[in-house]
C-alpha atoms as one frame of an Amber mdcrd trajectory, in Angstrom:
protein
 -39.412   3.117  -5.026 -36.576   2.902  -1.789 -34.083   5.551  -3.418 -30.413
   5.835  -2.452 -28.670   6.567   1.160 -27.346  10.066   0.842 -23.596   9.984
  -0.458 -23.632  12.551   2.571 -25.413  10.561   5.135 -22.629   8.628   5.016
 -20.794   8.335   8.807 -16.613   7.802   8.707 -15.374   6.169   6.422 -13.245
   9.584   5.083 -10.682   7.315   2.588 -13.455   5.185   0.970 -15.542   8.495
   0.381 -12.212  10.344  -1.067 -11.592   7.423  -3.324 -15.027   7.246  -4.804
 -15.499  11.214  -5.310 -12.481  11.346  -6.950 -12.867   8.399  -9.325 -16.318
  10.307  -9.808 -13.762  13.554 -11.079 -11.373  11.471 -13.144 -12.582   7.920
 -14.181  -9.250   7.338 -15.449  -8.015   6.266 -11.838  -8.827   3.418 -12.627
 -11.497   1.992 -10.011 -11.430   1.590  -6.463 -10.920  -1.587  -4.648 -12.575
  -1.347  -0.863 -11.638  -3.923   1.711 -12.908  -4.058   4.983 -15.740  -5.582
   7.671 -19.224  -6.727   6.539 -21.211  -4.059   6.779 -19.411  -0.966   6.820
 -21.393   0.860   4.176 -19.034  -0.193   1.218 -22.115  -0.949  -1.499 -24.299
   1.428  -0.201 -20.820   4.331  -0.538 -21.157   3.027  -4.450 -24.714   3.338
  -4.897 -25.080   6.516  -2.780 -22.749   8.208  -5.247 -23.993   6.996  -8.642
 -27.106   8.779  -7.716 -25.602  11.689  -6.621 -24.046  12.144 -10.078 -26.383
  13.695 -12.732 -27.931  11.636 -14.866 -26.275  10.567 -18.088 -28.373  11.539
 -21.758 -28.462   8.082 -23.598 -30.543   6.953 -26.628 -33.567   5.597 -25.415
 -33.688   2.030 -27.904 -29.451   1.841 -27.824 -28.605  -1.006 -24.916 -25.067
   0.543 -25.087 -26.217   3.619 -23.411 -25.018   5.532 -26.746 -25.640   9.007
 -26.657 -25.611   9.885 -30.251 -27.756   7.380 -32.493 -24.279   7.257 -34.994
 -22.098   5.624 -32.477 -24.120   3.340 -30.766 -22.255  -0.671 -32.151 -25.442
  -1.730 -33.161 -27.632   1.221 -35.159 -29.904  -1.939 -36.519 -31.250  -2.630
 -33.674 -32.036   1.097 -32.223 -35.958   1.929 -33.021 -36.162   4.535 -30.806
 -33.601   7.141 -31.350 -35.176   9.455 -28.789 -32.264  11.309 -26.493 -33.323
  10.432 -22.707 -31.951  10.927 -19.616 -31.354   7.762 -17.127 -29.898   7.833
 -13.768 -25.663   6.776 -13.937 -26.157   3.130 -14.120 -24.461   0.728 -11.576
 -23.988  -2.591 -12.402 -24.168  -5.776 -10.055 -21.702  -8.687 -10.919 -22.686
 -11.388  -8.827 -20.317 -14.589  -7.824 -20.607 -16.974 -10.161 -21.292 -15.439
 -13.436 -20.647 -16.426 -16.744 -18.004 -15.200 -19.330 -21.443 -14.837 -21.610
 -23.062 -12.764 -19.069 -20.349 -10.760 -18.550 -18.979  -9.506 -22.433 -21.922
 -10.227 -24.237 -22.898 -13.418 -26.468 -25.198 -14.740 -29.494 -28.689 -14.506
 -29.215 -29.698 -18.157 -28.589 -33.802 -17.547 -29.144 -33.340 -14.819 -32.036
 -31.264 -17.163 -34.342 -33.485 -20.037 -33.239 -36.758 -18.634 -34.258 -35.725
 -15.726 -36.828 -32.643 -17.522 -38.187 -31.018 -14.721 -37.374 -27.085 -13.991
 -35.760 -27.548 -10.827 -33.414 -25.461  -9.940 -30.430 -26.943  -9.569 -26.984
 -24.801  -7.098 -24.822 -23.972  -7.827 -21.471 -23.217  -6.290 -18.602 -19.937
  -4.441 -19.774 -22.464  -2.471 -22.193 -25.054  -1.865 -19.218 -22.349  -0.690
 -16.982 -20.823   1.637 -19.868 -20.735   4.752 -18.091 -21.787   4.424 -15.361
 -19.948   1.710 -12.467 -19.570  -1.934 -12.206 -19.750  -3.118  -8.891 -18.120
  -6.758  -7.591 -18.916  -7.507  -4.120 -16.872 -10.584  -2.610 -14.466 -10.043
  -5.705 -11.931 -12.179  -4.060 -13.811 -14.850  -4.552 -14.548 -14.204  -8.025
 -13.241 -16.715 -10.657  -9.642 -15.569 -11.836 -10.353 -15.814 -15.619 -13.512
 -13.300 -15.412 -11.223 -11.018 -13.257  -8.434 -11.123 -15.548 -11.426  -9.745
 -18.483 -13.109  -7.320 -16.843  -9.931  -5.517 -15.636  -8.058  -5.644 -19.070
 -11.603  -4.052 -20.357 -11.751  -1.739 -17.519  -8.177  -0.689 -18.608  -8.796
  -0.179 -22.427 -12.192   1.276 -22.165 -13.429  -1.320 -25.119 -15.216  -4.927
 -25.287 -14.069  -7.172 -28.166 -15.952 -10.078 -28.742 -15.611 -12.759 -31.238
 -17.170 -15.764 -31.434 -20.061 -17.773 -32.656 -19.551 -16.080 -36.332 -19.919
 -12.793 -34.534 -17.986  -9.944 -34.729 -18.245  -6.806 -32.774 -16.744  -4.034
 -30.309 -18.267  -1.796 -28.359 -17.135   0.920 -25.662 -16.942  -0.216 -22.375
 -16.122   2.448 -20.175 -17.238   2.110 -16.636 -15.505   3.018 -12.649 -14.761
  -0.806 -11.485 -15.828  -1.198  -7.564 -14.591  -4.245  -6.010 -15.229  -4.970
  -2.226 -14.040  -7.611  -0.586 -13.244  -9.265   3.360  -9.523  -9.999   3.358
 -10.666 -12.967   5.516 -11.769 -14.833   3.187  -9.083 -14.641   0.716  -6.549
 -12.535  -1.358  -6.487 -10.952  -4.647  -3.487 -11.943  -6.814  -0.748  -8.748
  -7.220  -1.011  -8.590 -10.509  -4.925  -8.034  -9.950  -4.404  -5.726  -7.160
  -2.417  -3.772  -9.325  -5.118  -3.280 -11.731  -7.350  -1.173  -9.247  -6.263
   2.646  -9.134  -6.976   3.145  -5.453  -7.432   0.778  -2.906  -9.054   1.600
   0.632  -9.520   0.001   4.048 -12.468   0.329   6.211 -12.895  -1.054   9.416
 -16.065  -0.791  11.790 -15.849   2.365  13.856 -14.730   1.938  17.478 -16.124
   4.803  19.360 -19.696   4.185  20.878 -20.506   8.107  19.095 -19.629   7.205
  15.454 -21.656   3.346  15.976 -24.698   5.498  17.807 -24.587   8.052  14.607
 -24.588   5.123  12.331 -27.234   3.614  13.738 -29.780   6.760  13.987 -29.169
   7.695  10.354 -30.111   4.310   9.566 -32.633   3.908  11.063 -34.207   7.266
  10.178 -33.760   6.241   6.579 -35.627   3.489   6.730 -38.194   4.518   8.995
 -39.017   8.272   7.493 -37.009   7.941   4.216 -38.941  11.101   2.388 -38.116
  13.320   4.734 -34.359  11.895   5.831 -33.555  12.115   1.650 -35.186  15.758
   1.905 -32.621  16.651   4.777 -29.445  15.516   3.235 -30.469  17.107  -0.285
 -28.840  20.093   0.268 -25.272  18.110   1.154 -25.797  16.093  -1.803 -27.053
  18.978  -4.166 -23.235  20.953  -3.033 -21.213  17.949  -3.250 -22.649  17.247
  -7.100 -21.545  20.749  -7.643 -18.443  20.497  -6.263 -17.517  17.196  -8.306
 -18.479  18.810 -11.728 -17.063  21.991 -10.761 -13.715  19.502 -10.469 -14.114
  18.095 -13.651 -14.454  21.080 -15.288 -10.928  22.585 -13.777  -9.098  18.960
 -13.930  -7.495  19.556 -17.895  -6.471  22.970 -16.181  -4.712  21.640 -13.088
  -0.725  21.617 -13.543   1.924  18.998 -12.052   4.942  20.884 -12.185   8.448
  18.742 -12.309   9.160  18.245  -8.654   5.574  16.677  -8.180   6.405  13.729
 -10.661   9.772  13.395  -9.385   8.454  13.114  -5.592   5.887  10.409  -7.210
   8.818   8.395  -8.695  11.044   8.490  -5.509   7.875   7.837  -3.316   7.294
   4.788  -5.642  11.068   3.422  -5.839  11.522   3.811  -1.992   8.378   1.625
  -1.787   9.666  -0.920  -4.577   6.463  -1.044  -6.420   6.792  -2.695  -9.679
   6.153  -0.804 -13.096   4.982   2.798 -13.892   1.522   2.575 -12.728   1.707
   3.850  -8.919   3.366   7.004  -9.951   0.702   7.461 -13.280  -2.049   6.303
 -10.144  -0.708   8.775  -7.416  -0.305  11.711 -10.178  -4.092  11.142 -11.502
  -5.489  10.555  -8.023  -3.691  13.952  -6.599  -4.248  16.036 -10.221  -8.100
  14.870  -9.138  -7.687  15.897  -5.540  -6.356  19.454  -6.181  -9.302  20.061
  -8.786 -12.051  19.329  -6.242 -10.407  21.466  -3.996 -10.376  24.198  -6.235
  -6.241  24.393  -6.967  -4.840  24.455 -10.275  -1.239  23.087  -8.948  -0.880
  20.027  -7.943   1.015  19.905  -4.073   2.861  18.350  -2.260  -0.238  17.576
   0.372  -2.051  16.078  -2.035   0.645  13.534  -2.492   0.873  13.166   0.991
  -3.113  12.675   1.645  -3.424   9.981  -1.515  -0.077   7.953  -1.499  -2.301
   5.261   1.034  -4.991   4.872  -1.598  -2.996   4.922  -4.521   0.257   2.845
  -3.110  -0.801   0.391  -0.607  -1.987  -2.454  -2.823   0.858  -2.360  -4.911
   4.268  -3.471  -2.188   5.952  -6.244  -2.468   5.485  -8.227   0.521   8.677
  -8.192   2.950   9.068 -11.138   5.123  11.782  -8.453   7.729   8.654  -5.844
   8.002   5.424  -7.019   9.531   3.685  -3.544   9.487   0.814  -3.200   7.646
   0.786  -1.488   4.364  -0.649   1.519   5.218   2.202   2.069   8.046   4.498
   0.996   5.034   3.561   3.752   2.890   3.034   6.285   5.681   6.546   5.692
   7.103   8.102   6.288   3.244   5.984   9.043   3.025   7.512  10.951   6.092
  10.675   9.932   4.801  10.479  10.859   1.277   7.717  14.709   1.428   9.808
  16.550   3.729
């Protein structure tokens, strides 16, 4: 069985890796949204860090990946009450799929040949947590992005239909990746995503020759490439639960949330979210590097990912977002 690219084998691509550790430390982010060149490593940074994580204890017969027998949404259905351990899941959503698919629907063969109304989860329950990954998901269908961010944002799955009834948790990191080439996500969609990163193909012939070699060893010696980078891996799994441990401990005293609300006013993002985004992504930052105050260089290293997908487009400024936020930035954390 291929297993993973190491989370640490992973050349560049500093932001993306930030942004994905530290949703690993505080899921409440709210996701990461990843746009860049074809093949700079974007699926294989999600995949590469679910199976860093530990694994997650579930019950073996619950499809909800319960981990108490009590609380998984159907207890009918769970034969096997057995606690097991299963890798953190991560959840393809391909282009294409259906609402069905996606939240979960009525059992077509069961009630034709039982006579019987049971719910078949879909994959918000499989993804429950663990992540759900949505490559292209600029060219996913509005409607389905619209549901799987308001159920990313309330953590629950409500489904009602068909003379069914039922609810279920559904709380997952939401990974979207996407070529701005081929097409823009709405604001109000953009919004949605705690952090949003760019990645670009590296231009020095070092970084490209690095990228290649790993590569290339991984696929051509993979047992003893993994058996290299275990030790990188091993430290960095430490270092995120070490993070979540310290992350209810880690204080934002009042000057750090008023920098956060003049950063975001000088900016003229719209609502309350960048500043609750910046102050979760930074709280995050501090823990997994071992502070228990949140500082001002946290703000400073974060305000990209957690700002830059939320500015109102200005037809006098053609700089890019990132130079946006960077400029306000040296303006505003003096």
């Amino acid at each position: 069985m291929t297993q993973a690219f190491p989370f640490s084998a992973i050349v560049g691509q500093e932001e993306m890796k930030r942004a994905m550790v530290l949703t690993a430390v505080d899921p409440t982010i709210g996701g990461v949204l990843v746009f860049g060149d074809r093949g700079t490593g974007k699926s294989t940074a999600v995949r590469a860090l679910a199976a860093l994580l530990p694994p997650i204890r579930v019950v073996s017969g619950c499809a909800y990946n319960s981990d108490d027998p009590r609380a998984c949404p159907d207890p009918d259905s769970v034969t096997d009450t057995e606690i097991v351990e299963r890798p953190t899941p991560v959840v393809d959503l391909p282009l294409g799929v259906t609402e069905d698919r996606v939240v979960g629907a009525l059992d077509i063969e069961r009630a034709l040949t039982q006579g019987e109304k049971r719910f078949e989860p879909g994959l918000l329950a499989r993804a429950h947590r663990g992540y759900l990954y949505i490559d292209e998901v600029n060219l996913l269908e509005d409607h389905i992005v619209d549901l799987l961010l308001d159920v990313a944002v309330s953590g629950e799955n409500v489904v009602e239909r068909e003379g069914l009834s039922i609810r279920h948790p559904a709380k997952f990191v939401l990974v979207g990746s996407g070529n701005p080439e081929e097409g823009e996500l709405r604001p109000q969609l953009l919004d949605r995503f705690g952090l949003s990163v760019e990645v670009l193909s590296p231009s020095d012939i070092d970084s490209r020759i690095e990228v290649i070699r790993r590569r290339d060893q991984y696929e051509t010696d993979q047992k003893r490439f993994l058996k290299r980078w275990s030790k990188e891996d091993a430290k960095l799994r430490n270092e995120i639960l070490a993070a979540r441990a310290r992350l209810g401990k880690v204080k934002a005293e009042s000057f750090i949330l008023e920098e956060c609300a003049r950063l975001c006013i000088a900016l003229g993002s719209d609502g309350l979210r960048g500043e609750l985004t910046l102050l979760r992504a930074a709280r995050a930052l501090a823990a997994f590097e071992s502070k228990l105050s949140v500082e001002r260089e946290h703000l400073k290293t974060i305000a990209a990912s957690a700002l830059r997908h939320r500015l109102r487009r200005d037809p006098l400024d053609d700089a890019g977002s990132t130079v946006r936020v960077q400029r306000v930035v040296d303006e505003v954390l003096v």
